[in-house]
N, CA, C and O atoms as a GROMACS GRO file, in nm:
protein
  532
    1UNK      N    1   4.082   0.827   0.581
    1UNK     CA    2   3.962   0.897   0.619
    1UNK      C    3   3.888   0.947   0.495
    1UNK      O    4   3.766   0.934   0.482
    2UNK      N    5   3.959   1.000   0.414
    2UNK     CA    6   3.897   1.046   0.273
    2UNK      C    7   3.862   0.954   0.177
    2UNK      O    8   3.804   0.997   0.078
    3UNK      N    9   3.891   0.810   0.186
    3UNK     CA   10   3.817   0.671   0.102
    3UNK      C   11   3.704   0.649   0.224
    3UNK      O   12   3.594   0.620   0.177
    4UNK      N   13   3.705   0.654   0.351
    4UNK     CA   14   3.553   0.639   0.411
    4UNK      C   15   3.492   0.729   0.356
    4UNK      O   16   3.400   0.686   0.287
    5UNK      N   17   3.506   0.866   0.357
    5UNK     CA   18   3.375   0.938   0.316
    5UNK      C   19   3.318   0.973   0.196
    5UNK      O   20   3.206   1.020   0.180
    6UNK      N   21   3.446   0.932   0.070
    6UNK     CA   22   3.400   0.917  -0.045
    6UNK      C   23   3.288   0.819  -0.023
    6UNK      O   24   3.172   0.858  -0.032
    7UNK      N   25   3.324   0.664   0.011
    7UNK     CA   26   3.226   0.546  -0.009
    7UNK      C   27   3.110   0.586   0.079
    7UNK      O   28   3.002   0.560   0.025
    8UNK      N   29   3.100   0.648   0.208
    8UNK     CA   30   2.985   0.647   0.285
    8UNK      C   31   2.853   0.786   0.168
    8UNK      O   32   2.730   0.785   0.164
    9UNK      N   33   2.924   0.854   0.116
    9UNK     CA   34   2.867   0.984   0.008
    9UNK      C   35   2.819   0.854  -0.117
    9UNK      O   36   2.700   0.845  -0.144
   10UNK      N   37   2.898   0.782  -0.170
   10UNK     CA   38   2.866   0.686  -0.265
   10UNK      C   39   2.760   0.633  -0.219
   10UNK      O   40   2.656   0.654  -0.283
   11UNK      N   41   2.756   0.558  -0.110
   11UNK     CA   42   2.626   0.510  -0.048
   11UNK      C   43   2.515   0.556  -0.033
   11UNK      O   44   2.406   0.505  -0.061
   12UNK      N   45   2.540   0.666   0.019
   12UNK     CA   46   2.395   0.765   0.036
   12UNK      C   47   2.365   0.797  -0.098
   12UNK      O   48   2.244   0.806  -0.121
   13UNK      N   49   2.423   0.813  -0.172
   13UNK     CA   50   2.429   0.842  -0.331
   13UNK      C   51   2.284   0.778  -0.405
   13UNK      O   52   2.176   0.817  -0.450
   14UNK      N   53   2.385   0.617  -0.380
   14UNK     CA   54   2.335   0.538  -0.439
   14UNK      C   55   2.174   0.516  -0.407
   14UNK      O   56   2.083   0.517  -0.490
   15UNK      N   57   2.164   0.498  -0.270
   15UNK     CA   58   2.021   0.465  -0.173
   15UNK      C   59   1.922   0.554  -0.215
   15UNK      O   60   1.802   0.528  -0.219
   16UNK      N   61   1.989   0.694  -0.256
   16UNK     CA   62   1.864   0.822  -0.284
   16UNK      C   63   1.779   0.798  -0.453
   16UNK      O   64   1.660   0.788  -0.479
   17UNK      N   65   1.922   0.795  -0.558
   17UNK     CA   66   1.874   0.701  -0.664
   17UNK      C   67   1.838   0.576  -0.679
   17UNK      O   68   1.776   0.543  -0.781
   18UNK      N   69   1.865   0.499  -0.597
   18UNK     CA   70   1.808   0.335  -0.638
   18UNK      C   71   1.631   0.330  -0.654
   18UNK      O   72   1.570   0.320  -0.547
   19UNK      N   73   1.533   0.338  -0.808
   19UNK     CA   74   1.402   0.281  -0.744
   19UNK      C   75   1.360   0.199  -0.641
   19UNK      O   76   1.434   0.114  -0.592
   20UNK      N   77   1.216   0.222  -0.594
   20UNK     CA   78   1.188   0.127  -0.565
   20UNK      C   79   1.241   0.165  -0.357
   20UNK      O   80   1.181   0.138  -0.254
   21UNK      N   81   1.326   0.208  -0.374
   21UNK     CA   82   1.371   0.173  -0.202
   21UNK      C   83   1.315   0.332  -0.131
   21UNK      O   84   1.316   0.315  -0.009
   22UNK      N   85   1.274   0.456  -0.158
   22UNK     CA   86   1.204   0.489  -0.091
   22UNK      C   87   1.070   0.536  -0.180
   22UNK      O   88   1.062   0.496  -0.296
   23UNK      N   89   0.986   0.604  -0.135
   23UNK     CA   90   0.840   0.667  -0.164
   23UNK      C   91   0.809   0.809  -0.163
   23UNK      O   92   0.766   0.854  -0.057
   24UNK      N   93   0.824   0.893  -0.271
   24UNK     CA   94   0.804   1.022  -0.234
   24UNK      C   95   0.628   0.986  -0.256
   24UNK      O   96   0.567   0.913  -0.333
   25UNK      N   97   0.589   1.074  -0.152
   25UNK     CA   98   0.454   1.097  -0.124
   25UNK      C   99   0.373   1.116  -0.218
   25UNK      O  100   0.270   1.052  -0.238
   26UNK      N  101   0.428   1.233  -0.302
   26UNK     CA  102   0.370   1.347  -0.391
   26UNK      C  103   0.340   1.220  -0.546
   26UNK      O  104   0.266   1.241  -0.642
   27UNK      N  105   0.402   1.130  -0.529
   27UNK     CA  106   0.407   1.037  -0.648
   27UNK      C  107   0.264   0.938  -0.618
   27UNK      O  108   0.204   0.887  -0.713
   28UNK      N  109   0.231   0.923  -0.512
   28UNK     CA  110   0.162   0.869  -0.455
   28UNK      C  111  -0.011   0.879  -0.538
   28UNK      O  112  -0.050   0.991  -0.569
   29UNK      N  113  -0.075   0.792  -0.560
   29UNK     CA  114  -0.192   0.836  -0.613
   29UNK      C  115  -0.337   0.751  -0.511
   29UNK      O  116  -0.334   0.630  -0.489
   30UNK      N  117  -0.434   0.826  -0.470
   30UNK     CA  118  -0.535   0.807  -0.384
   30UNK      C  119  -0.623   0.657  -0.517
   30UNK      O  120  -0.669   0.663  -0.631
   31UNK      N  121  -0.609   0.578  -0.444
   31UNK     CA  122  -0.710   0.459  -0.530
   31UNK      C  123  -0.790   0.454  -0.494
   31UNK      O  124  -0.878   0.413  -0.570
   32UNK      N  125  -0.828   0.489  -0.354
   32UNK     CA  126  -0.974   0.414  -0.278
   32UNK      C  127  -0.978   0.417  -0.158
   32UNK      O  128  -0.869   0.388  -0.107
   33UNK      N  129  -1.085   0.447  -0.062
   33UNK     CA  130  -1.115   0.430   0.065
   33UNK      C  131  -1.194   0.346   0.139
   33UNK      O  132  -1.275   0.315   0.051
   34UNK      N  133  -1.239   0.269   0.262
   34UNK     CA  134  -1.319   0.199   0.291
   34UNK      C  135  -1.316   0.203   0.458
   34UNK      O  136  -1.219   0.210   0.533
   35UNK      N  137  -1.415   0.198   0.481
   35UNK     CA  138  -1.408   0.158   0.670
   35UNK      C  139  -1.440   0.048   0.715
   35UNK      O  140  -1.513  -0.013   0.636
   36UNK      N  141  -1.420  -0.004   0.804
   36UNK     CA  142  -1.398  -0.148   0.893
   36UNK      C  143  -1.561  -0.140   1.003
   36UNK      O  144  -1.580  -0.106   1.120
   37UNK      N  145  -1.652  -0.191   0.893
   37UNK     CA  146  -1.786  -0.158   0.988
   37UNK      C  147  -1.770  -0.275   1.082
   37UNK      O  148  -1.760  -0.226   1.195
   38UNK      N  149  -1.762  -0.402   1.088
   38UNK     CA  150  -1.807  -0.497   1.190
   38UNK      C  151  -1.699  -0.511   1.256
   38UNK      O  152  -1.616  -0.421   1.239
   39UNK      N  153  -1.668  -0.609   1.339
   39UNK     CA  154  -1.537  -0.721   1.388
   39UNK      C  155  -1.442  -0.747   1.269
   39UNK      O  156  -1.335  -0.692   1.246
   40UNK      N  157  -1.501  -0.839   1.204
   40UNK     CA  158  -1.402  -0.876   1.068
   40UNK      C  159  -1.490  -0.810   0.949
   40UNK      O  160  -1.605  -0.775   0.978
   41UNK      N  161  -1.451  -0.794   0.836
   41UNK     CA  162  -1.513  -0.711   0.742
   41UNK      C  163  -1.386  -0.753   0.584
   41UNK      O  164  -1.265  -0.780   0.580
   42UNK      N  165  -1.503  -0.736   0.472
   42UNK     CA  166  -1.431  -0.777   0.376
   42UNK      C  167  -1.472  -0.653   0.230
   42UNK      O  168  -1.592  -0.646   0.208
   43UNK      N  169  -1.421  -0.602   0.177
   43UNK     CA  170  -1.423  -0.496   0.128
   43UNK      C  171  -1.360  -0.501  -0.049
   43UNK      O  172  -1.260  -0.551  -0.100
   44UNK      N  173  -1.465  -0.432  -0.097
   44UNK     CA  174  -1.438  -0.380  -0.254
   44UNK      C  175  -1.384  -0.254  -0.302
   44UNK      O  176  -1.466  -0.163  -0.305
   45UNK      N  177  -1.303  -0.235  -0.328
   45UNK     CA  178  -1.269  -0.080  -0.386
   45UNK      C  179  -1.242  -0.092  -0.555
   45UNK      O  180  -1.138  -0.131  -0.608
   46UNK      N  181  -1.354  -0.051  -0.616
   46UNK     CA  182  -1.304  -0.022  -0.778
   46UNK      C  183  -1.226   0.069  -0.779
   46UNK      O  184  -1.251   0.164  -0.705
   47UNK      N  185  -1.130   0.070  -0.846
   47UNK     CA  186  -0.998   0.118  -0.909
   47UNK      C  187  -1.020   0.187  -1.068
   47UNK      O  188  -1.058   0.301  -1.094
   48UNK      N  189  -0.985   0.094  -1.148
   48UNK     CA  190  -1.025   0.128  -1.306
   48UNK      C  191  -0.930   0.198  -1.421
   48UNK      O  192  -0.874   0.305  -1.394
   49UNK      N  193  -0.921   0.167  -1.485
   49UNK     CA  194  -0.792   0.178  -1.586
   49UNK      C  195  -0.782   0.361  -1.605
   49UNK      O  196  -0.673   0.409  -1.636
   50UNK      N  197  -0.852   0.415  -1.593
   50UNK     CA  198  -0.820   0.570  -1.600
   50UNK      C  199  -0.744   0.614  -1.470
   50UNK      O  200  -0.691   0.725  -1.477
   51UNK      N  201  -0.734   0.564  -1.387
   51UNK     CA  202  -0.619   0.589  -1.240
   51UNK      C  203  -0.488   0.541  -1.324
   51UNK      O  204  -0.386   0.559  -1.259
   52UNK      N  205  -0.476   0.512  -1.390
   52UNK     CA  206  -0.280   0.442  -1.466
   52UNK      C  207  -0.291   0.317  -1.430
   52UNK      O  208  -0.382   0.253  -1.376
   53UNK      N  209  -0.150   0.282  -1.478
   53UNK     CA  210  -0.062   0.150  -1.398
   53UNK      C  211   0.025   0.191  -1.260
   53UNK      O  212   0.075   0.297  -1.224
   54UNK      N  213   0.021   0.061  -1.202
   54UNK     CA  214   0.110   0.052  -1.091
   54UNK      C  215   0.217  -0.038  -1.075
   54UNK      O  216   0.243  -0.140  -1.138
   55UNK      N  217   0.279   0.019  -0.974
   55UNK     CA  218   0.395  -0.087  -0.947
   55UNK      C  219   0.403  -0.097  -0.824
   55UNK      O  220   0.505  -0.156  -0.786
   56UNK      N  221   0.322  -0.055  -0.730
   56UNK     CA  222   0.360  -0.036  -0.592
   56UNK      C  223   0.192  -0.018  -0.513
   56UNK      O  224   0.107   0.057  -0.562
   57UNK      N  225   0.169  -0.089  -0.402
   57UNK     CA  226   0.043  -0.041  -0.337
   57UNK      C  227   0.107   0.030  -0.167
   57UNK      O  228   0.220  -0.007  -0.133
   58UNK      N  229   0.043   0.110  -0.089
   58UNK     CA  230   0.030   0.128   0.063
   58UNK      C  231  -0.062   0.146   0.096
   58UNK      O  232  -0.155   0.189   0.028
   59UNK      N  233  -0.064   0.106   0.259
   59UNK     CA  234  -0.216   0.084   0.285
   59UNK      C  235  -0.175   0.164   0.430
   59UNK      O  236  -0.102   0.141   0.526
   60UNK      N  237  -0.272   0.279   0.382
   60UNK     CA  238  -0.273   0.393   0.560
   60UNK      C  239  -0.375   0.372   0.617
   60UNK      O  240  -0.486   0.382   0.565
   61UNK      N  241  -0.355   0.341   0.727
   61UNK     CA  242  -0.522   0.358   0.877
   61UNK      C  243  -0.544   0.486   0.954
   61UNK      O  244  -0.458   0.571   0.976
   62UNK      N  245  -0.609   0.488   0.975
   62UNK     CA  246  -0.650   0.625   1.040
   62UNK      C  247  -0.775   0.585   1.152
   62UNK      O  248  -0.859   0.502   1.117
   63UNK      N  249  -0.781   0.647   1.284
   63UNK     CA  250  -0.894   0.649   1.384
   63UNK      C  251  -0.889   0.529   1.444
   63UNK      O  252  -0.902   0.530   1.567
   64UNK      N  253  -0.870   0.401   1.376
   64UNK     CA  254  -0.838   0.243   1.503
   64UNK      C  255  -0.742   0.201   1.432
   64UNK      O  256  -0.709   0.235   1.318
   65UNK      N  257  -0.680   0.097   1.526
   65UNK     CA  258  -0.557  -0.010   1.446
   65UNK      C  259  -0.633  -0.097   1.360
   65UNK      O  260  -0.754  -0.076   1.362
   66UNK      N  261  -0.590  -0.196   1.282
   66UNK     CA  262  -0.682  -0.297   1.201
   66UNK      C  263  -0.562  -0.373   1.188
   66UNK      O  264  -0.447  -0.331   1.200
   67UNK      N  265  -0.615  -0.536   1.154
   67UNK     CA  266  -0.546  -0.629   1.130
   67UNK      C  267  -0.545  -0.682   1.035
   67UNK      O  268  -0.628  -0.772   1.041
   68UNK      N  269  -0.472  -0.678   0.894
   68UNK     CA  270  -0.503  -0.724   0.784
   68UNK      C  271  -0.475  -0.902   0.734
   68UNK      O  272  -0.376  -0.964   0.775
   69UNK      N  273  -0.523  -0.930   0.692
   69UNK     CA  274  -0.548  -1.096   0.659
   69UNK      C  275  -0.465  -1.084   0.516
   69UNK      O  276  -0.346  -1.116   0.519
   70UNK      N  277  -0.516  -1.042   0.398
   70UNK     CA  278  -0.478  -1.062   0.261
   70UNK      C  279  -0.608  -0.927   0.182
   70UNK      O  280  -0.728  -0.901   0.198
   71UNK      N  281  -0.506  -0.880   0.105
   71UNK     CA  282  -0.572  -0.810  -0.036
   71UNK      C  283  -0.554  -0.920  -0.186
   71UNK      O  284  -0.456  -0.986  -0.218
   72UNK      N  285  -0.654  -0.910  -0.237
   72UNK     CA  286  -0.624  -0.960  -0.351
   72UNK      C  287  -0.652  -0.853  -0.439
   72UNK      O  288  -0.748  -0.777  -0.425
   73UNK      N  289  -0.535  -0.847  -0.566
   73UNK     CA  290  -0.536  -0.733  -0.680
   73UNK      C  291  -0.604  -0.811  -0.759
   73UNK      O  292  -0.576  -0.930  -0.776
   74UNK      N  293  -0.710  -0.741  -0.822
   74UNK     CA  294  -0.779  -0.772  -0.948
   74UNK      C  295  -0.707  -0.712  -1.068
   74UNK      O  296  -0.731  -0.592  -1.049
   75UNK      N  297  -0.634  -0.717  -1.179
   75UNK     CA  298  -0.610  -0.642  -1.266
   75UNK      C  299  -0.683  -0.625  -1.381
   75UNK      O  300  -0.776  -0.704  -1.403
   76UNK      N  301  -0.657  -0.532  -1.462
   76UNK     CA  302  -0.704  -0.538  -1.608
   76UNK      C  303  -0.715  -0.611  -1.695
   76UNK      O  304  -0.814  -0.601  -1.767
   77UNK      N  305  -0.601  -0.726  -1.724
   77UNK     CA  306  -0.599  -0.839  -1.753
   77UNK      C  307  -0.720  -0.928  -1.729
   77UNK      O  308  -0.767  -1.004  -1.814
   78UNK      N  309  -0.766  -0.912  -1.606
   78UNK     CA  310  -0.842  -1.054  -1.544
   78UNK      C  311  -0.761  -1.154  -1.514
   78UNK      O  312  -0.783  -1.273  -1.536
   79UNK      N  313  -0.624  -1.087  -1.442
   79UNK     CA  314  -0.567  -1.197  -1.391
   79UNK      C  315  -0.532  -1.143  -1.216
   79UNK      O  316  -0.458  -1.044  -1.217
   80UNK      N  317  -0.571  -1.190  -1.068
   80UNK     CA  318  -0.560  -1.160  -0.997
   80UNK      C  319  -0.417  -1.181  -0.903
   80UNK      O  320  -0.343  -1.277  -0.928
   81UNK      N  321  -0.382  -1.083  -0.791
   81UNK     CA  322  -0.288  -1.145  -0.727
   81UNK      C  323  -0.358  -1.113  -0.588
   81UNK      O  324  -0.450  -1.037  -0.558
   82UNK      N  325  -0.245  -1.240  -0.483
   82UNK     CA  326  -0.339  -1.231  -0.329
   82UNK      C  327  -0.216  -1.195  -0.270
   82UNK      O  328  -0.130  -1.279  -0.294
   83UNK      N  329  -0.166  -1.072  -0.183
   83UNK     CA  330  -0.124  -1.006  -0.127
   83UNK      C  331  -0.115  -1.036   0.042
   83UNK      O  332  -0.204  -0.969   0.095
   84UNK      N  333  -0.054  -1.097   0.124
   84UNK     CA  334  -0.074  -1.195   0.216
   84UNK      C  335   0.028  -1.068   0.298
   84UNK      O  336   0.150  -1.047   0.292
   85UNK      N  337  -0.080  -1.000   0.373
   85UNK     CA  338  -0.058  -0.860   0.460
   85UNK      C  339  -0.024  -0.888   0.591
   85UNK      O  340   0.070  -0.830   0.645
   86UNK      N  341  -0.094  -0.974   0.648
   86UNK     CA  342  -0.073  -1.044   0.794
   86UNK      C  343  -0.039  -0.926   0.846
   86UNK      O  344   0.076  -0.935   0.890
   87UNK      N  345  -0.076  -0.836   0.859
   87UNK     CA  346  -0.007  -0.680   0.975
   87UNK      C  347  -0.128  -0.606   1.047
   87UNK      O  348  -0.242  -0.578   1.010
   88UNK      N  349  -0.074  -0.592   1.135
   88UNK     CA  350  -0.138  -0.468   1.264
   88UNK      C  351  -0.057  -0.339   1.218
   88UNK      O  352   0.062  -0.310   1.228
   89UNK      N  353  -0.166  -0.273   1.162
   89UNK     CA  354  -0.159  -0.130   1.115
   89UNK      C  355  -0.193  -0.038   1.234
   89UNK      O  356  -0.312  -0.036   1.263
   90UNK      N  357  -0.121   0.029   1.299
   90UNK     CA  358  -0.175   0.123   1.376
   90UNK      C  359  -0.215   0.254   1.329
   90UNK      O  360  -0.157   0.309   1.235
   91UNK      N  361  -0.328   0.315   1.400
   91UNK     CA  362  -0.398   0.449   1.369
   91UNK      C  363  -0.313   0.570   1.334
   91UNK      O  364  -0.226   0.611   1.412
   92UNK      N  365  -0.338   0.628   1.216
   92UNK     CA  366  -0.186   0.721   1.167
   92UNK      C  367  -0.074   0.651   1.139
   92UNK      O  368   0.023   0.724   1.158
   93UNK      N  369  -0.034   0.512   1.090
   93UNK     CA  370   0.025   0.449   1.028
   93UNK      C  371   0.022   0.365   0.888
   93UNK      O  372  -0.079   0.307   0.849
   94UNK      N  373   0.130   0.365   0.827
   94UNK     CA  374   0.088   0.243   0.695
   94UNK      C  375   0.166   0.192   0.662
   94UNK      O  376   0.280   0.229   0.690
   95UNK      N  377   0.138   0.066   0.574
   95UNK     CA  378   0.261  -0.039   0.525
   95UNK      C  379   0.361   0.020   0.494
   95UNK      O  380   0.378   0.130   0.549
   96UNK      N  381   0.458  -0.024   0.403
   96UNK     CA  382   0.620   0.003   0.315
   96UNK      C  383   0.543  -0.040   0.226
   96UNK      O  384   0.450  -0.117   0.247
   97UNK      N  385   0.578   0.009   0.109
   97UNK     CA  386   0.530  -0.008  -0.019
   97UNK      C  387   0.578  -0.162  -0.049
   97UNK      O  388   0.684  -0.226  -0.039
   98UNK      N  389   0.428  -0.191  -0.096
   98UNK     CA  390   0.427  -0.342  -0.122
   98UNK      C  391   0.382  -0.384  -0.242
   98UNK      O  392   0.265  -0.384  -0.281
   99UNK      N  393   0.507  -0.431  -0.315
   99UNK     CA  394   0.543  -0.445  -0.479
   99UNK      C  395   0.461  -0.506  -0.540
   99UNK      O  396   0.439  -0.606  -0.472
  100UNK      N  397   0.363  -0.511  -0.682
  100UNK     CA  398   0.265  -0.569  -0.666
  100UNK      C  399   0.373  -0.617  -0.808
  100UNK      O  400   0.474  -0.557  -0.846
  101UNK      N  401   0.302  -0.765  -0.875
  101UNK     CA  402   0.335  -0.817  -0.971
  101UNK      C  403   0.333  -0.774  -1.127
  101UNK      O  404   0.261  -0.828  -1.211
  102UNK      N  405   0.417  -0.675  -1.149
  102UNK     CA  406   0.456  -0.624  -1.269
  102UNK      C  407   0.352  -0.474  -1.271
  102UNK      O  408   0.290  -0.430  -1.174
  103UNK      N  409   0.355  -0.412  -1.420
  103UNK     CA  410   0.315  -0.257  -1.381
  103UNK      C  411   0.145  -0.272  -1.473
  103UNK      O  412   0.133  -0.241  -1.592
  104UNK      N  413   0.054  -0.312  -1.404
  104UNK     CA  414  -0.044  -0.314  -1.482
  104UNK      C  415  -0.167  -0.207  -1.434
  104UNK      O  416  -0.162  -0.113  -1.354
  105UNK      N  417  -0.265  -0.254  -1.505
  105UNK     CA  418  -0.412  -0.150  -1.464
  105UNK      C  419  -0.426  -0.233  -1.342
  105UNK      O  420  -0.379  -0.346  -1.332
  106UNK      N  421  -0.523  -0.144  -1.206
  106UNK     CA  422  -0.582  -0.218  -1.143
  106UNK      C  423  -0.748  -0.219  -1.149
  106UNK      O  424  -0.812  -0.116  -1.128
  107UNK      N  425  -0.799  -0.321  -1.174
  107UNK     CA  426  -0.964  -0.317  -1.174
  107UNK      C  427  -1.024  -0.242  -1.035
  107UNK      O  428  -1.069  -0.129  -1.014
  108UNK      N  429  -0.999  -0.376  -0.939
  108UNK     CA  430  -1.022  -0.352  -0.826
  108UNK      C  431  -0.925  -0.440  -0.736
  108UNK      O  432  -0.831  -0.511  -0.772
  109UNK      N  433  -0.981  -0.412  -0.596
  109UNK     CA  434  -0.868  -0.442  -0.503
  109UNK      C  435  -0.969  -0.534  -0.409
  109UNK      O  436  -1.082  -0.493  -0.434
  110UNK      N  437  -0.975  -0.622  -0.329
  110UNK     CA  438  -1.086  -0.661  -0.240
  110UNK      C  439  -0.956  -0.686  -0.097
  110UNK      O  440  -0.842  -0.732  -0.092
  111UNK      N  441  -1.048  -0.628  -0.001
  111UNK     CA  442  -0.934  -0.614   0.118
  111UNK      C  443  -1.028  -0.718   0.239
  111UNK      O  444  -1.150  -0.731   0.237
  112UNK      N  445  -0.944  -0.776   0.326
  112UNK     CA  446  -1.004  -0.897   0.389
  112UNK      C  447  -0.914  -0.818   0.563
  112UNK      O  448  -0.796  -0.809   0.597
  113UNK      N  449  -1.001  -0.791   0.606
  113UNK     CA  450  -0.925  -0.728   0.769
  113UNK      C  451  -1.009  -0.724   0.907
  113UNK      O  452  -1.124  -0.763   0.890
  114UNK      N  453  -0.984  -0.694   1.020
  114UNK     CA  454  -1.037  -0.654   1.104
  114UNK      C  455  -0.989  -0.579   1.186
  114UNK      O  456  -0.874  -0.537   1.174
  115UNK      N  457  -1.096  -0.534   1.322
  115UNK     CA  458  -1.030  -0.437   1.377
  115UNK      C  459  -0.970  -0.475   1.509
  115UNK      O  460  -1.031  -0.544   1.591
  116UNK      N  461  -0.858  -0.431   1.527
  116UNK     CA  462  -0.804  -0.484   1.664
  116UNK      C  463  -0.860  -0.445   1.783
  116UNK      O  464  -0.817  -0.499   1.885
  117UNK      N  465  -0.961  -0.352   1.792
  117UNK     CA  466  -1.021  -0.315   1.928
  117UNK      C  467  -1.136  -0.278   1.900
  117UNK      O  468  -1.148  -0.192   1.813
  118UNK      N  469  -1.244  -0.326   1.959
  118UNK     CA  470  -1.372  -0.312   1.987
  118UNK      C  471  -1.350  -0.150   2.050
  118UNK      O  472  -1.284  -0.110   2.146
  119UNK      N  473  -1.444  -0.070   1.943
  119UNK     CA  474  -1.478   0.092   1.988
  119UNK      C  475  -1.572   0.150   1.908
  119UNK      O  476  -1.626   0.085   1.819
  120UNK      N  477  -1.598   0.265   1.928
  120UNK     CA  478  -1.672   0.338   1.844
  120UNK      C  479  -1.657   0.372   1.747
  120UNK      O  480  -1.751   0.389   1.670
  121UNK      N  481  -1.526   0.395   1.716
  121UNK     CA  482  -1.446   0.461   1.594
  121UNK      C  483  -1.462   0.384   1.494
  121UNK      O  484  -1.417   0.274   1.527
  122UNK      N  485  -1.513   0.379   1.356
  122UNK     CA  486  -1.500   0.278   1.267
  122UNK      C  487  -1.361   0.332   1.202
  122UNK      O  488  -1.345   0.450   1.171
  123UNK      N  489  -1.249   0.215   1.181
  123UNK     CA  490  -1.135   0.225   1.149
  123UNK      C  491  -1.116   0.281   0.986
  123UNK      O  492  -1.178   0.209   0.908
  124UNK      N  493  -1.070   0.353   0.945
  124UNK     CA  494  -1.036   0.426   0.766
  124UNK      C  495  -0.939   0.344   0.714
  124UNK      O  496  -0.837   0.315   0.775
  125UNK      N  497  -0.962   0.314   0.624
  125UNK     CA  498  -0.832   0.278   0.541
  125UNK      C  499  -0.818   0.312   0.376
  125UNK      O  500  -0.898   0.273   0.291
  126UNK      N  501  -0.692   0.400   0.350
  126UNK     CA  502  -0.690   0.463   0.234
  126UNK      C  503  -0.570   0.373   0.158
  126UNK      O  504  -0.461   0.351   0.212
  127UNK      N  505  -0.606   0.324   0.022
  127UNK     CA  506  -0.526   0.272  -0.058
  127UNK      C  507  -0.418   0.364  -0.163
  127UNK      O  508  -0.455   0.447  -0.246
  128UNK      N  509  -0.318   0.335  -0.143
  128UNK     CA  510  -0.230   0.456  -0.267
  128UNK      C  511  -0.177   0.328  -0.324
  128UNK      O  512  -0.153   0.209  -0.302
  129UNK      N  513  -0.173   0.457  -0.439
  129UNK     CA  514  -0.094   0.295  -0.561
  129UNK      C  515   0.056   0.435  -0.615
  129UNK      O  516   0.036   0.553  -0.643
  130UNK      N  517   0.143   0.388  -0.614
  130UNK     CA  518   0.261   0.455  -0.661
  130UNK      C  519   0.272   0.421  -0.812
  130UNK      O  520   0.330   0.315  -0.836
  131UNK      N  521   0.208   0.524  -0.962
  131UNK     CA  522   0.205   0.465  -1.091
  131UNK      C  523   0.404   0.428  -1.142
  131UNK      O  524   0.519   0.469  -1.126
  132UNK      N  525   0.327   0.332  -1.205
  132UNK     CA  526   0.472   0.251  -1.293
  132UNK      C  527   0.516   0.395  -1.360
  132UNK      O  528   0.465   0.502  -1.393
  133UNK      N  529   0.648   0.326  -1.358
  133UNK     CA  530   0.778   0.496  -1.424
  133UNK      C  531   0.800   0.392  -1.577
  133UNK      O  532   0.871   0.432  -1.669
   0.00000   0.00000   0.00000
């Protein structure tokens, strides 16, 4: 009984230190906002090298669900990545942090989505970038 609860304490141990596997909030940094004016809608958010580097993006909705297609990261470099989201975000929900390709500046972000229900509400969506450690 006392080698289970050593290893199950080891475990939890481990899971609390391992990067990368959860998200404290407070680490979290606001990149950008945008709303979902039409049916489908395609969107710019400048970013810019004075926000840091990243290693991590989430994407929160607020007021409608939305359906995301793909983000593509623009970086500092001028070298882009396409981020293939395929998700139904519901209202007061957001991704798991989704690892972006190494810890660089982000220029900008261009987001490709729509909204899952025809309403009044134009849908929010707030970008956090978690900066590189």
């Amino acid at each position: 009984m006392k080698k289970l609860l050593v290893s199950l304490f080891a475990m939890v141990m481990l899971a609390c230190l391992t990067p990368g596997l959860h998200a404290d909030a407070d680490d979290w940094v606001l990149l950008g906002e945008s709303h979902v004016d039409g049916q489908h809608d395609h969107d710019n958010i400048s970013v810019g090298k004075e926000k840091g580097r990243f290693s991590h993006l989430r994407i929160n909705v607020e007021k409608e669900a939305i359906e995301f297609d793909h983000i593509v990261v623009h970086y500092g470099d001028g070298q882009a990545e396409t981020l293939h989201v395929r998700n139904k975000i519901r209202a007061g929900d957001h991704t798991r942090a989704i690892e972006l390709d190494g810890t660089r500046y982000i220029e900008s972000l261009e987001l490709w989505y729509s909204r899952v229900h025809k309403s009044s509400d134009k849908p929010e969506v707030k970008l956090w970038g978690e900066p590189a450690k």
